[in-house]
N, C-alpha and C positions, 0 to 999 in steps of 0.2 A: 070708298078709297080704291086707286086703281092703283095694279100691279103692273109692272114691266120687266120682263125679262131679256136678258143679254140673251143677243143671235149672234152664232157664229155669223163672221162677215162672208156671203156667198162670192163666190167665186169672181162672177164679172166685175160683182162692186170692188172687193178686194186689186184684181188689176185694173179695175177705172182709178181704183187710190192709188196705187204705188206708178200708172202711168202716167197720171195727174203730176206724179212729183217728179218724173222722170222731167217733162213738160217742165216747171217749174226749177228743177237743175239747171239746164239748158238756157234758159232764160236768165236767171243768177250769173252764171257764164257768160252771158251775150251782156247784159249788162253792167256785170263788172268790167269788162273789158271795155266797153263805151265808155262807164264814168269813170276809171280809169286812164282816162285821154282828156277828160276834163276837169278832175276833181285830182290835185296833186295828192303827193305825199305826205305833207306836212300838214293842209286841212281833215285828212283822211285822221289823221292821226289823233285829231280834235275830237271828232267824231266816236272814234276808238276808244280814248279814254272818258268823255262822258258815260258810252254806255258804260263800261265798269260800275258807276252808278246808277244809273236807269235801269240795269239791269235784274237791279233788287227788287226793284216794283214787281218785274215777272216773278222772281220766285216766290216774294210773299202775296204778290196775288193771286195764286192758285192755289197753294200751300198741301200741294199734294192731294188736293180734293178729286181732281180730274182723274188722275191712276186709280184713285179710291170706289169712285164710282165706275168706271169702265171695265177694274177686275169684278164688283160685287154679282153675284147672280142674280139676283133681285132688286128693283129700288121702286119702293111706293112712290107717288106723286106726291108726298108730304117733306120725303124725303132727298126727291129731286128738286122742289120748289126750294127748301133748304139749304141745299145745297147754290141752285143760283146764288138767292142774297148773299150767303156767305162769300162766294167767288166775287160778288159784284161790290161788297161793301169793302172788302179787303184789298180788292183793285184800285178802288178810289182812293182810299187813304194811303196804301202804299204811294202812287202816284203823287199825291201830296204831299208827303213825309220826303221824296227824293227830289219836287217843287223845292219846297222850304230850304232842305241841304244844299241847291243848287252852287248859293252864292257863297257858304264856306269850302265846300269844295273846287270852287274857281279860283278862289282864293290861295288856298291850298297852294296848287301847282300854278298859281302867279298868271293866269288867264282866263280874262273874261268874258270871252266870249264864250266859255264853255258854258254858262245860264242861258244865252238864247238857244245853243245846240238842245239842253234839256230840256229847255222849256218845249221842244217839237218831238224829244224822243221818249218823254215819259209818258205823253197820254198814250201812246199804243200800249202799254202793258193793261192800261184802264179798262181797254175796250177789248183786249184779250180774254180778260178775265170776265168780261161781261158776258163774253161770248163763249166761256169755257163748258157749259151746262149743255147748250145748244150742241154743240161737236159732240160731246156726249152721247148726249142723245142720238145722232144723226150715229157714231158710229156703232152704237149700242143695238141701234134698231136695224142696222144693214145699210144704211140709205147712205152705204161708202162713197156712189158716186155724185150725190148732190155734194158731201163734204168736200170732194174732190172738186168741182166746180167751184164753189164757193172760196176755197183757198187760194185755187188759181186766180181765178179772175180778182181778189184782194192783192196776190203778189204781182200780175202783169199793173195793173192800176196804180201801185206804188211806182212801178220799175219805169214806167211812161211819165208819173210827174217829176218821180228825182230826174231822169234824164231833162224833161224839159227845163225843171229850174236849173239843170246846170250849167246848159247851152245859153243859159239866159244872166251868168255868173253867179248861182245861189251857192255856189261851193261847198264848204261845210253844211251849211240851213239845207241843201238840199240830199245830200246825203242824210242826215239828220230826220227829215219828212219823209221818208220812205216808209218806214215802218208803219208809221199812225196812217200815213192814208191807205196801206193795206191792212190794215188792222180794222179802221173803220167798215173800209166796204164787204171787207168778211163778217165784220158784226150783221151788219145789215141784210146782207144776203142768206147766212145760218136761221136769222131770227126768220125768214119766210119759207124757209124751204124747209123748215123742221118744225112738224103739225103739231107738237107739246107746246104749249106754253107757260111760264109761271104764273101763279097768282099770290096772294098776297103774304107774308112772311107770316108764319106762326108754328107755335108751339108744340112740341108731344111727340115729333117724330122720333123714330128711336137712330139716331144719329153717334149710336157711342165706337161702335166696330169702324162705321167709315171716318170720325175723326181722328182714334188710333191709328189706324192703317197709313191715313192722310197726315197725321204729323209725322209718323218715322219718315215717309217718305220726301213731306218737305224739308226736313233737317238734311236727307241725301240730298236733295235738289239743290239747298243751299250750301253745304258744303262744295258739291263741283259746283255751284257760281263763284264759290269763293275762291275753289283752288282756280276755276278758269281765267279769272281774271287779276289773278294776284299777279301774275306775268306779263299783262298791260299795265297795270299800277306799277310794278318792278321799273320795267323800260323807263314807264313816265317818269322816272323820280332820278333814275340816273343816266336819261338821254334827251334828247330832244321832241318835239311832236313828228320830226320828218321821222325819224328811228322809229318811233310807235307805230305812225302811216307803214312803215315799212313791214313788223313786227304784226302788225295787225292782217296786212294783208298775206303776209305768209301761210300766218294760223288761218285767215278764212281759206284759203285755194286748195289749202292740205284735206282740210275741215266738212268744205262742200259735199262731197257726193254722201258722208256720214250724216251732216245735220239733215241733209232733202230727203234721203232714205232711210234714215234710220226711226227717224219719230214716225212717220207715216205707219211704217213696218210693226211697231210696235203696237199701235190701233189693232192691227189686224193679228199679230199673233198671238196676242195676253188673250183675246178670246177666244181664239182656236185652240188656246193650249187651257182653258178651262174645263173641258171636255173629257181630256186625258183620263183611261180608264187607270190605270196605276202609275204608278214612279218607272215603269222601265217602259212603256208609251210616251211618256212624255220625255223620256231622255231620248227615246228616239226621233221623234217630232223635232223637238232643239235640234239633233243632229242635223238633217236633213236642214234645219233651216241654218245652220254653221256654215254647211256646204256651200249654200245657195246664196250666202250671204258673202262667203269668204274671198269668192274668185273675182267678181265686181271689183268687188274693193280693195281687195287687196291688188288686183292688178292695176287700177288708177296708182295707189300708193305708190307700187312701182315703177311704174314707168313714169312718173312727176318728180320719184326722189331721183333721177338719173339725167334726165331732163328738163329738169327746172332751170336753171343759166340760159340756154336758149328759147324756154318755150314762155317764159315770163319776158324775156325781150320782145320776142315775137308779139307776141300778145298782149302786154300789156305797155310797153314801151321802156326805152334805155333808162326814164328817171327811176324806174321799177326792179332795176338790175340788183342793186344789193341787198332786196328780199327773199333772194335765190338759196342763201346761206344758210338761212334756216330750216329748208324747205327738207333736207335728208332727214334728220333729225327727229325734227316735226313728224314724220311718215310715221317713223319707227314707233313714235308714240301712240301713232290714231292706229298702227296695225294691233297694237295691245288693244286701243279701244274698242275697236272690231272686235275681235278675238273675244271682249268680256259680254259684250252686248246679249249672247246666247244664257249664261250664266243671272245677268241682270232679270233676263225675263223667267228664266228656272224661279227665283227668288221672291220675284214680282206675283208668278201663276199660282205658286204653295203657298202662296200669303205670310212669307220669311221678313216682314218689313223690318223686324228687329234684327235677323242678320244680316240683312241688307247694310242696313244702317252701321251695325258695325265692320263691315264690310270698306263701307266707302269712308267710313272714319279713319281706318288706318291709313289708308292711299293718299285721302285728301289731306288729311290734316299735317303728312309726312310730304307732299308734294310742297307746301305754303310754306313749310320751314324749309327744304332743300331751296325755293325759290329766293324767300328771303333772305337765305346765306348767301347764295350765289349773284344777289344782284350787284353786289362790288364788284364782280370781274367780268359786266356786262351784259351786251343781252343774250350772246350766243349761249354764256352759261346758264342763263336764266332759262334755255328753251332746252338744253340738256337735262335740267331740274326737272322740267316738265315733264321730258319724255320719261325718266326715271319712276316719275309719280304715278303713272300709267301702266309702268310693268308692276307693280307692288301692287296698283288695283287688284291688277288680273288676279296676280300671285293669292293674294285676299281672299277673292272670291273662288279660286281653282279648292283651294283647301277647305273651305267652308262650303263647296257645291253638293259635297255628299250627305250634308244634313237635308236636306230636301229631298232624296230617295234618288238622286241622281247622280251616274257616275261620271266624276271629272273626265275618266278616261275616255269616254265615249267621247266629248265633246272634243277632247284633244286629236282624238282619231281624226277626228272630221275635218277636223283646220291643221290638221299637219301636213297635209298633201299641197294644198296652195300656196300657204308658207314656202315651203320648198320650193316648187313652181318658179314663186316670182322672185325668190329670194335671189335662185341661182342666175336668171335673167337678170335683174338690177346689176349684180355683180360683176356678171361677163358685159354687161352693156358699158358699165362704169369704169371696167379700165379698157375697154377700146375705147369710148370717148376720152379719157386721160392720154392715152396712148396715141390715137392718129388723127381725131375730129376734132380737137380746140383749135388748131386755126380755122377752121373754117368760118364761114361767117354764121349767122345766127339760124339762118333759115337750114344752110348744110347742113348744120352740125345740130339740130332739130333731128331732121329727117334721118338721119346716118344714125345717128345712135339708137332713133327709137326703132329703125329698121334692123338695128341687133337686137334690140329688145325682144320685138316682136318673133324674130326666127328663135331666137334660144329659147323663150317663151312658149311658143308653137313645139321646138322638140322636146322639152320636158313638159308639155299637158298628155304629146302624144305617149311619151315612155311612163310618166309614174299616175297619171290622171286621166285614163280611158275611161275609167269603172264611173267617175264622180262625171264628165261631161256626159257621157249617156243618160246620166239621171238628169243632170240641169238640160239636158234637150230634150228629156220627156216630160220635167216642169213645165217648159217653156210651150211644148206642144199642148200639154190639158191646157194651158191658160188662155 
């Protein structure tokens, strides 16, 4: 019986992965904004609300086995072949089980054509989960940058056939086949480039620690699908599909640079942070990785929530203009989600699954009911419910961070300087933009605003954020 042991991920491989998704951002971007110009609002919106269902397939097709195995320090071949089947037989039938729903769910919301959209976005979760052992593997053993290859070259392959079918009028269907055909070709590509293989399902492994570990944590998985999408299903039920297309696209543009980077990140820091000689090493680590996380993203955040009106015109065209509304809002929520992400992996690295779990029970389960109150007065309250749901996360997890031997205040130290930063930027950029750039036309008042952004930006990193840019320039130079 062979043993394998979790490697920290080496340094090149680590920035082959997080450049990989840097890579794969940018592309997401280039062609959102192409299908975009050809795929409206109201097909989008189609799209949008099937997944809310399709979506289930992913959670219960991995079922928190993947986090399971990637934290474990060890995993025999008995218990990694066990874990395939398990990932692969649970994909299937999820996939099936959201099949079969397809056409009371169409039914539902009085639209049929949402069965054929399923019927193209539920195999990707099949073949995710087929492929979940494999990524495993690939980042468990180091081999970050083949994983990084393999991801990209499944999402550039998706991005090239949705574009073609849409130039070619596949509208919805082709937005829809995006996923599965990047799904597939990352199956395909993991399965050769990662030298383990399964063999045939059996018996005896001792499987008890990584199915505990792996339920709490699909019960958190499936709570945030549920809170994510209770706010698509919201919209769907009291607006239109163009509203949803609009609503949908808000939440992905806010959403982007968090979903490209954050999952990648998490590969590589749950096993760097395995290592950790005590609780005040590892709240150190976290910090550092608050810091390094905080200024990226939170400065997209900000300069998107001030600039949204013009730069979604810009970019993505005038039928795109009243998804702008949501866009401040929205921020304020994924900057709580930032902010918790350091705390999720504390939680994740001590092996907390049960406060985890309670953790994201209070947030989620409090987010689905603020939504569901709120969807009588629309959708902008619906996306205020949200953000609300996000800060009670953090709040959650700030309070319950110190059972893990780590102190909340550290990590607040660390995100209190960029907060502020961009806070005060957003601010002063948002009322010169109210004040002297709304006539301008789209492109102007683009440029003018994010050009205050950027200086008041610039003079508060230089007065209250020396100390934290020298670190992230000496990150940036080892890397």
């Amino acid at each position: 019986m062979t043993t394998t042991t979790v490697v920290t991920p080496r340094r090149r491989g680590a920035v082959l992965l997080l450049g990989a998704q840097w890579v794969r951002y940018l592309s997401q971007i280039g062609g959102m904004i192409v299908l975009a110009r050809l795929v409206g609002p109201a097909e989008t919106g189609v799209v949008a609300l099937a997944a809310t269902l399709a979506g289930f397939a992913a959670v219960l097709g991995d079922f928190g086995l993947s986090m399971a195995a990637l934290r474990a320090p060890t995993l025999t071949d008995a218990q990694r072949t066990t874990l395939f089947w398990a990932n692969a037989l649970i994909g299937v039938l999820a996939t099936g089980l959201v099949l079969a729903l397809a056409p009371p769910f169409a039914a539902l919301f009085g639209n049929a054509f949402l069965v054929p959209v399923l019927a193209l976005l539920a195999p990707a979760f099949a073949l995710r989960s087929i492929s979940a052992q494999f990524r495993v593997e690939l980042n468990r053993s180091g081999r970050l940058g083949r994983l990084a290859a393999a991801e990209l070259a499944g999402d550039l392959t998706g991005l090239v056939v949705a574009i073609v079918l849409a130039v070619l009028g596949g509208g919805a269907l082709a937005l829809a086949s995006q996923g599965t055909v990047a799904a597939g070709i990352t199956l395909a590509l993991v399965v050769v480039l990662t030298p383990w293989h399964p063999g045939r399902p059996r018996r005896g492994s001792e499987m008890r620690g990584l199915l505990t570990f792996g339920g709490h944590t699909f019960v958190v998985h499936a709570l945030n699908y549920a809170s994510s999408v209770t706010g698509t299903l919201a919209v769907g039920t009291v607006a239109n599909d163009r509203a949803v297309g609009l609503f949908s696209r808000a939440t992905q543009l806010v959403n982007l640079p968090i979903d490209q980077l954050l999952t990648p990140l998490t590969r590589v820091v749950i096993p760097a942070l395995a290592d950790a000689a005590d609780a005040t090493s590892l709240g150190h680590r976290l910090a550092r990785y608050q810091t390094q996380l905080s200024y990226p993203v939170l400065a997209y955040l900000s300069l998107f929530a001030v600039t949204a009106e013009p730069a979604i015109h810009v970019v993505l065209g005038g039928r795109w203009d009243a998804a702008a509304a949501y866009v401040p809002v929205l921020a304020v929520g994924a900057v709580f989600q930032t902010l918790g992400y350091p705390q999720y992996w504390a939680l994740v690295a001590t092996g907390r699954s049960g406060l985890l779990l309670w953790c994201e029970s209070i947030g989620r389960i409090l987010t689905i009911v603020l939504v569901v109150a709120a969807a009588g007065l629309g959708p902008f309250a619906i996306v205020v419910a949200m953000a609300i749901g996000q800060a009670v996360l953090w709040v959650a997890a700030f309070l319950a961070l110190p059972r893990t031997g780590v102190s909340s205040a550290v990590l607040l130290s660390a995100s209190a300087r960029p907060v502020v930063v961009f806070a005060i930027a957003a601010a002063v950029a948002a009322v010169a933009d109210a004040s002297f750039f709304t006539p301008l036309d789209a492109i102007g008042r683009l440029l003018a605003t994010g050009g205050v952004w950027a200086i008041v930006g610039g003079a508060a990193l230089g007065l209250v954020a020396r100390r934290d840019l020298r670190s992230l320039w000496g990150a940036m130079r080892r890397r």
